[in-house]
N, C-alpha and C positions, 0 to 999 in steps of 0.2 A: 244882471248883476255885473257890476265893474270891478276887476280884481287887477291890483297895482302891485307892478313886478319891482323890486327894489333889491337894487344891487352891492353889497357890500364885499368888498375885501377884506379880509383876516387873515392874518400869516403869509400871503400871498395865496388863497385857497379866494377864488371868486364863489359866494354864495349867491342865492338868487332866491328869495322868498317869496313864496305862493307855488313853487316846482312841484310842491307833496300835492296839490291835488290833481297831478297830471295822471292819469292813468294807463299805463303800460302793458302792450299783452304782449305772452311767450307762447308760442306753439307747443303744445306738450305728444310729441311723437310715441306713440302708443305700441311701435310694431306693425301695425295694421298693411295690407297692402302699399305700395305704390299708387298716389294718384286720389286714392282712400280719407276721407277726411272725418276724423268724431268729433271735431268739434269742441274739442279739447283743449283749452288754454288754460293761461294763470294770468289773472287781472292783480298788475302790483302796483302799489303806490308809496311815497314813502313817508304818507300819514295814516294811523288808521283809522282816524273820522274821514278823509277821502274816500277810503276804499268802504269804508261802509258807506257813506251817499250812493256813492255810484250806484252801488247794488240795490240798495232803494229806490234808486231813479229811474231804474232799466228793471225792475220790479223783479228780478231776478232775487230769489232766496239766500241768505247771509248767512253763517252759521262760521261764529265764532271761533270755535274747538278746530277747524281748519286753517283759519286764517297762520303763517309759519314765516318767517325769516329765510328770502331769500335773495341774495347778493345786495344786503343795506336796503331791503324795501321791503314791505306788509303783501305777504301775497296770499290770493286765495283765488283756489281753482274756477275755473265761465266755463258755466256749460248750459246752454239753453236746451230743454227740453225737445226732444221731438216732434211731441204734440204737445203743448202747455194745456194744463187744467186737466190732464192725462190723471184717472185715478183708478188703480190697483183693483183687481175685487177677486182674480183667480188666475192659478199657474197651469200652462199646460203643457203637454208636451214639447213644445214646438212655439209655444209665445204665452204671453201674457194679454190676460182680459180685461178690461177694465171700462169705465166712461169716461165722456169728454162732454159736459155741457147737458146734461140727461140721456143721452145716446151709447148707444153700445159702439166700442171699440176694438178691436184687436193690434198690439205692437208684436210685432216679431223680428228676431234677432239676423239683420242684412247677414252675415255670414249662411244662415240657412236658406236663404229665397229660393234659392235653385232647388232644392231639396224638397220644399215642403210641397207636397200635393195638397190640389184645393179640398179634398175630400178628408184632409188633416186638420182642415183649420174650420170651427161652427159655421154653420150654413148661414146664409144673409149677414154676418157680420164684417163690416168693411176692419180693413186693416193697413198699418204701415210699417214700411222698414225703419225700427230703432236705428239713428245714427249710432249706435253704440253696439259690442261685441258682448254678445252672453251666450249661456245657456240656461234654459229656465229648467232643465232638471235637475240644475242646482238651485233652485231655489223654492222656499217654504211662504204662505201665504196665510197667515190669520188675524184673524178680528181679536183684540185685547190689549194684552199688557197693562200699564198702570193707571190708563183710562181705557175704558170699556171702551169706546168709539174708537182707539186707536186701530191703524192699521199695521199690523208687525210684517215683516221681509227679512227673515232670516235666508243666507247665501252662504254656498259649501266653497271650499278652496279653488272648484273646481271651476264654481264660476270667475273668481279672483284672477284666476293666472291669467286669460284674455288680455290682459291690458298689464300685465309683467311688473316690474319695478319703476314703471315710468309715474306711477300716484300711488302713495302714503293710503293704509287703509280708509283712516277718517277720511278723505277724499273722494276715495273708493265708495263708501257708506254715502257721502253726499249725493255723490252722482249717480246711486240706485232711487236716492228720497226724489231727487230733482225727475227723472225721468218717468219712475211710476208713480209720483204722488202720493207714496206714503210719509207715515210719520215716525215709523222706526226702523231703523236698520240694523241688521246685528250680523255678527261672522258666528255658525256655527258651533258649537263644542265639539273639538275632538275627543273620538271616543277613548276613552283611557284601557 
């Protein structure tokens, strides 16, 4: 595909057509360690049929209700999963279970590696460090919702605060769907 760059002045403001499908990423600083990477960005363009291509393209999942206005451009948070194809089935202590391709899996959350004894995690199942900061005793794991196949991931505050003010809940919710491969996400009810 040949895309022609065409240059016009207005006002004295040089404009440049075809720019909006350049795609821009921002490092999104989490808190985390020194040296520590999640992985973390914000892909912005300043089209939003660009910034949806791209995410098409890089087969990476789109979810609109994130997409936000950030410095005159369409942004929405890149975060490639850990394990892609990674999917959810049960919480544990200390990580979450799930498969990748028919196979058992185990993700557990790099902040505990050092901690977890192998005698805490199922026997013969292989596992990885989430680039991402959790705790899975905040988190709730069931079969339902408004379709029966769905998979729900309801998460307490406590899991939230890991990653502070630097990502908008909705965002937050994305990058639990993106990593464990469910299809809903939700923030607990406080209890009244």
């Amino acid at each position: 595909m040949h895309i022609r760059f065409v240059k016009v002045v207005l006002g004295g403001l040089l404009l440049t057509a075809g720019l909006q499908a350049k795609v821009e990423f921002e490092a999104i600083h989490t808190g985390q360690q020194a040296g520590e990477s999640s992985g973390l960005s914000r892909a912005c363009t300043l089209g939003l049929r660009p910034l949806r291509s791209f995410f098409r393209e890089n087969g990476v999942r789109f979810d609109p209700r994130v997409v936000h206005s950030h410095r005159g451009r369409y942004c929405h948070i890149y975060y490639a999963p850990t394990r892609a194809g990674f999917e959810a089935a049960e919480v544990g202590p200390s990580w979450v279970a799930g498969s990748v391709n028919g196979g058992q899996m185990l993700l557990v959350p790099k902040q505990d590696a050092e901690m977890i004894a192998e005698d805490d995690l199922p026997a013969g199942v292989p596992f990885m460090l989430s680039k991402l900061q959790w705790h899975s005793s905040g988190f709730e794991l069931f079969q339902g919702g408004q379709r029966e196949q769905s998979r729900v991931l309801i998460y307490g505050e406590s899991v939230r605060e890991l990653l502070g003010g630097a990502i908008r809940d909705q965002e937050y919710e994305y990058l639990l769907k993106v990593e464990f491969g469910v299809d809903v996400v939700k923030k607990k009810s406080k209890a009244r």
